[in-house]
N, C-alpha and C positions, 0 to 999 in steps of 0.2 A: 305600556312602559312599566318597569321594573320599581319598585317601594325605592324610595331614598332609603341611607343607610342611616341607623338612628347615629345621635350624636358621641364622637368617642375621643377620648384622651389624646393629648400631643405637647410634646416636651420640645422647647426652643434650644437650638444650636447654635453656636457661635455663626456671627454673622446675621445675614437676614433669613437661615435654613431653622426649618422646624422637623420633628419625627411626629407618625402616627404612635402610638403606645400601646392601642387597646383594637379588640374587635378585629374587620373582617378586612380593614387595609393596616393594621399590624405593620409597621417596616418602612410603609411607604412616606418616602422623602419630599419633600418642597420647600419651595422660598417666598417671602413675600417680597412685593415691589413697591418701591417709596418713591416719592415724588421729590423734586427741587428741594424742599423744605425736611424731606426725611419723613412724612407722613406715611403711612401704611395706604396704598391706593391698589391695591391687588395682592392675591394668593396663587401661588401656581400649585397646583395637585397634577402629577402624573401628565406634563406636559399638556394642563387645560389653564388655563388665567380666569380667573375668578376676581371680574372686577366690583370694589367696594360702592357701592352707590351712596350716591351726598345725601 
């Protein structure tokens, strides 16, 4: 398997959408996903969901 990519910059968008800023996904778009309550319980990157663990 391929090195993770180290960690890199990202600027929040109106709504629940964020941008990447920096490095080697530069551009690339996402949203986070909230619960009932409005809590942050998942990231989506490039059509993956990346859930928050308790």
């Amino acid at each position: 398997m391929p090195a993770d990519y180290d960690p890199f910059d990202f600027g929040l968008l109106p709504g629940n959408e964020y941008i990447i800023t920096s490095d080697a996904l530069k551009g690339q778009r996402g949203f986070f996903t909230r619960d009932e309550s409005g809590a942050v319980v998942g990231a989506d990157l490039a059509g993956r969901l990346f859930r928050r663990l308790p």
